[in-house]
C-alpha positions as CSV (number, residue, x, y, z in Angstrom):
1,X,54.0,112.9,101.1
2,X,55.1,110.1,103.0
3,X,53.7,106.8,102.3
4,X,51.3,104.6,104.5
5,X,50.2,101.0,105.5
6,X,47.9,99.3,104.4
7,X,45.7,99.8,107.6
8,X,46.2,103.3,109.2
9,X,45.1,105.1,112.0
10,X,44.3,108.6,112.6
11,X,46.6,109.3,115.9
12,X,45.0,106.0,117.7
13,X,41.4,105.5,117.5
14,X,41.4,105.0,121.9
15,X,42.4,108.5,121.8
16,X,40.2,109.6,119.1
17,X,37.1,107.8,120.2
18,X,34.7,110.7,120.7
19,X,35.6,112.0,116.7
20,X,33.8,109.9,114.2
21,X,35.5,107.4,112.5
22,X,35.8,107.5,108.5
23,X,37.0,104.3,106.6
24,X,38.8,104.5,103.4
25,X,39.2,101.8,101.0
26,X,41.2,102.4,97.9
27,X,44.0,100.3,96.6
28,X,46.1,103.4,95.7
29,X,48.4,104.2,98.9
30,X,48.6,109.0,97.9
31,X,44.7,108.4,97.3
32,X,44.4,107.5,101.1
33,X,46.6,109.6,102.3
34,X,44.9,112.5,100.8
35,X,41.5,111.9,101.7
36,X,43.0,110.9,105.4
37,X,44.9,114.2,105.4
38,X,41.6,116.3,104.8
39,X,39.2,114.1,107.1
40,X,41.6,114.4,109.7
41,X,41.7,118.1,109.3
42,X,37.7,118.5,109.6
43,X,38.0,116.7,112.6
44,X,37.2,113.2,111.8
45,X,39.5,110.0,112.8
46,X,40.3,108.0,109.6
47,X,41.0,104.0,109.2
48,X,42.0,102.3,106.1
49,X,42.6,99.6,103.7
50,X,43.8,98.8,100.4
51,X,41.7,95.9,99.4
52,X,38.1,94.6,100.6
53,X,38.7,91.4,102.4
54,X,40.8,93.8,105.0
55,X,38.0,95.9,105.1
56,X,35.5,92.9,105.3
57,X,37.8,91.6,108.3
58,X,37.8,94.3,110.2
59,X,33.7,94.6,109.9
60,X,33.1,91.4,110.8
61,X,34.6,92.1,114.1
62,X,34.2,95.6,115.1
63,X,30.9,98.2,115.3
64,X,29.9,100.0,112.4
65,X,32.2,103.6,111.5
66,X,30.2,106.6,110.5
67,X,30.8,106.3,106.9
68,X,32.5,103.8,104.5
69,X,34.5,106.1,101.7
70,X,34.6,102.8,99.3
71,X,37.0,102.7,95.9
72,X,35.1,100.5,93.1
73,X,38.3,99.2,91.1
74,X,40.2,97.0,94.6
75,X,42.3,94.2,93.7
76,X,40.8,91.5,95.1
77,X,36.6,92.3,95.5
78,X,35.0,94.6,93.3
79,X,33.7,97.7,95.8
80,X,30.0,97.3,94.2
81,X,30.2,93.9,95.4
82,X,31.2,94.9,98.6
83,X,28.5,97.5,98.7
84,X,26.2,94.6,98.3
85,X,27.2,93.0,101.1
86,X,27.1,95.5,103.2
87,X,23.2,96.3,102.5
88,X,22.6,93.0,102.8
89,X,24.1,92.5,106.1
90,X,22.1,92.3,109.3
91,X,24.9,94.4,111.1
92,X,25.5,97.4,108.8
93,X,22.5,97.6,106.5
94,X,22.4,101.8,107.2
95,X,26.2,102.5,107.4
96,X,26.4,105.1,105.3
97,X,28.6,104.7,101.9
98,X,30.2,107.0,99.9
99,X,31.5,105.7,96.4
100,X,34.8,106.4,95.4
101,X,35.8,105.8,91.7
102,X,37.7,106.5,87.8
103,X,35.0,105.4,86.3
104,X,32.6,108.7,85.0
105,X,29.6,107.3,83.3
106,X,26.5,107.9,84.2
107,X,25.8,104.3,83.9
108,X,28.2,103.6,86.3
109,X,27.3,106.0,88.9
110,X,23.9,104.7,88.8
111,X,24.9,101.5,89.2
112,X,26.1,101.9,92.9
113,X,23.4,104.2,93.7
114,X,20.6,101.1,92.9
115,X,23.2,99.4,95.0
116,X,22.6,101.1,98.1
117,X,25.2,104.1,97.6
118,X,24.5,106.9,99.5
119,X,26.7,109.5,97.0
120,X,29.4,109.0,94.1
121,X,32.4,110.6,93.9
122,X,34.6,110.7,90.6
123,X,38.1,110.7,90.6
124,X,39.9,113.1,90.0
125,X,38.3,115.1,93.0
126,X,38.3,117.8,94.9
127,X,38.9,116.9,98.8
128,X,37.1,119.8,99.9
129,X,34.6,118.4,97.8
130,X,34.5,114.7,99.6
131,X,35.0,116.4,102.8
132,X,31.7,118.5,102.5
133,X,29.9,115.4,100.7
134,X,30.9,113.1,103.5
135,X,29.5,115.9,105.9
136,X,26.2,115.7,103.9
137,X,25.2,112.2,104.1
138,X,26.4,112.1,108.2
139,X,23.6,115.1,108.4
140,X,21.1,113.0,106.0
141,X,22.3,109.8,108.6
142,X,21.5,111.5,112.0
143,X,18.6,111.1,113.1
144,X,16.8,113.8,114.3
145,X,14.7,113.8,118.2
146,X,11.4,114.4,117.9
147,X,8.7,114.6,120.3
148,X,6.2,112.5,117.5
149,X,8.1,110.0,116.1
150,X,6.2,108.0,113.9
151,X,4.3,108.4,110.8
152,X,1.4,106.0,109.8
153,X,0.3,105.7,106.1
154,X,-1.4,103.5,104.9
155,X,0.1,99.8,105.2
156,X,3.5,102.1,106.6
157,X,4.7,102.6,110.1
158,X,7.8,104.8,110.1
159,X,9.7,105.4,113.3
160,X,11.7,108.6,113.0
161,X,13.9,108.1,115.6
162,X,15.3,104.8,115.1
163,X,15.1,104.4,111.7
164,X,13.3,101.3,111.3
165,X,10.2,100.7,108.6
166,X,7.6,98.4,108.6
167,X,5.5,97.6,106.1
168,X,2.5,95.7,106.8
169,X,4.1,94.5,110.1
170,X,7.1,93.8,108.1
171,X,10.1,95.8,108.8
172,X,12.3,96.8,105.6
173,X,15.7,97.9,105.8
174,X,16.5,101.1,103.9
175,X,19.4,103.3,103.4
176,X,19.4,106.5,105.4
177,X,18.6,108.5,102.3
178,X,16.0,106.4,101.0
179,X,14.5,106.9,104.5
180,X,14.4,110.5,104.3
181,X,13.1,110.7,100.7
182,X,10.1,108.3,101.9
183,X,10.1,110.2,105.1
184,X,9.7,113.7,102.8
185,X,6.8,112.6,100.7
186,X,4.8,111.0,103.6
187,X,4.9,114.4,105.3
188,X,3.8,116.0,102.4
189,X,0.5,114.5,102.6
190,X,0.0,114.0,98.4
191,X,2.1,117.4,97.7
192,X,4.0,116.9,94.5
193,X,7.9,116.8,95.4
194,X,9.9,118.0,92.3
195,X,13.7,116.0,92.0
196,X,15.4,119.5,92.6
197,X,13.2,120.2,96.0
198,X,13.8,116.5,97.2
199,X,17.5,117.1,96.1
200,X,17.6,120.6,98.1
201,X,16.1,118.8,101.5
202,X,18.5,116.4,101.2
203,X,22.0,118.7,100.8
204,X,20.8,121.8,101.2
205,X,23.6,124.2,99.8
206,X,26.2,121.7,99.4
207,X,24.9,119.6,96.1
208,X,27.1,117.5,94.0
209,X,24.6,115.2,92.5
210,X,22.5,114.9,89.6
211,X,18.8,115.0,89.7
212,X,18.6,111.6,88.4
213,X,19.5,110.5,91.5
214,X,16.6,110.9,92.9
215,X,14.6,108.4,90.2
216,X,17.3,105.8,91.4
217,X,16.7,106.1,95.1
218,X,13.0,106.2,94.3
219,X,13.1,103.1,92.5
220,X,15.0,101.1,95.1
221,X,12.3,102.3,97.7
222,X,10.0,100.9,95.7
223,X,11.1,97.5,95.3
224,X,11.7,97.5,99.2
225,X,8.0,98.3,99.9
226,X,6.5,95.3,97.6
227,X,2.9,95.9,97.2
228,X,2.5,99.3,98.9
229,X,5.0,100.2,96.2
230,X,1.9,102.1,94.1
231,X,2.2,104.6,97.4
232,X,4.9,106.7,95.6
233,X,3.3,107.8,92.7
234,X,5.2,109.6,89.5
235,X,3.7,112.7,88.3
236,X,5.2,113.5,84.9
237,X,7.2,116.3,84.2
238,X,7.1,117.4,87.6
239,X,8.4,114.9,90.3
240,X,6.7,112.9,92.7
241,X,4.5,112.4,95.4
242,X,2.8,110.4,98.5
243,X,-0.3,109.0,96.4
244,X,-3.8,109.9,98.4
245,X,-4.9,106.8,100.3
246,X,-8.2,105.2,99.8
């Protein structure tokens, strides 16, 4: 396998520009080439970087990618770090990220989830694997057209097509899957949404996660939506739900 530079290209990105672009951060040179190899051969175009600040660089002047494939151990920034600047950026709040790490603990997969991590991937991996979990949160990204596009609920106005949340007139950024989790229990009306249902809407047949997951995602909506947080209500042993509105 031959090796690559430090900032790669996936057979020019003018020529690519209707494919949608990946971007791989990982200090190891055979772990980018890998995951390029396999992205390129699902059809996307790839770009990427061996440390952060390259990948912060290039951020700060271009439009968001589809997906950020982000390696926590980089020489220089720590990719949790970077995953926090990324959510708290004006610019790419919602680009979807895709964790990328050695590290197997629990703990630390959790960890970037409540950092705004869309999924967590453990080295070693499979790359059919990232492929089909980078394929998962694009489809959890994309919006979908609608003729009625927003929900009301309460002190919550949710536009479905763009994404956007307001709380008490107040918008509040989320991730995309922390959209479509809130998006899932305010359809429900007050149904009771067990992990492994919310789990299924989200990847469908292609799961790789653990149901605790979902508590982490759950708990970072709740933070983001203040004092409608009592909205999303626990019920024990089962899973959760919309809470009935007075």
């Amino acid at each position: 396998m031959s090796r690559v530079k430090t900032q790669e290209t996936s057979q020019g990105l003018s020529s690519a520009s209707s494919r949608q672009l990946i971007i791989v951060v990982d200090d190891e040179e055979d772990i980018r080439e890998l995951v390029k190899l396999h992205l390129e051969r699902a059809g996307f175009q790839t770009l990427s970087f061996g440390n952060g600040n390259d990948l912060l660089r290039w951020l700060s002047a271009n439009k968001a990618p589809a997906l950020c494939i982000l390696d926590v151990m980089l020489p220089d920034i720590q990719g949790t770090d970077i995953c926090r600047q990324i959510r708290a950026s004006d610019n790419f709040a919602d680009l979807p990220v895709i964790m990328l790490t050695a590290l197997g603990h629990e703990i630390d997969r959790v960890t970037g989830l409540e950092l705004g991590a869309d999924d967590y991937v453990t080295k070693p991996f499979s790359p059919r694997e990232l492929v089909a979990r980078v394929r998962a949160v694009l489809r959890r990204h994309s919006p979908v057209r609608e003729t009625n596009s927003m929900i009301h609920y309460g002190p919550l106005e949710m536009n479905t097509e763009t994404f956007r949340l307001k709380v008490n007139g107040e918008f509040k950024e989320l991730t995309s899957t922390e959209f479509k989790i809130l998006r899932i229990l305010l359809e429900g009306k007050g149904k009771v949404f067990s992990r492994a249902a919310l789990l299924n809407f989200l990847w469908g047949g292609e799961k790789f996660v653990f149901e605790r997951t979902v508590d982490v995602h759950i708990r970072n909506i709740r933070e983001k939506l203040g004092e409608a947080s009592s909205l999303i209500q626990n019920v024990r042993g089962v899973g959760y739900r919309a809470g009935q509105l007075e």
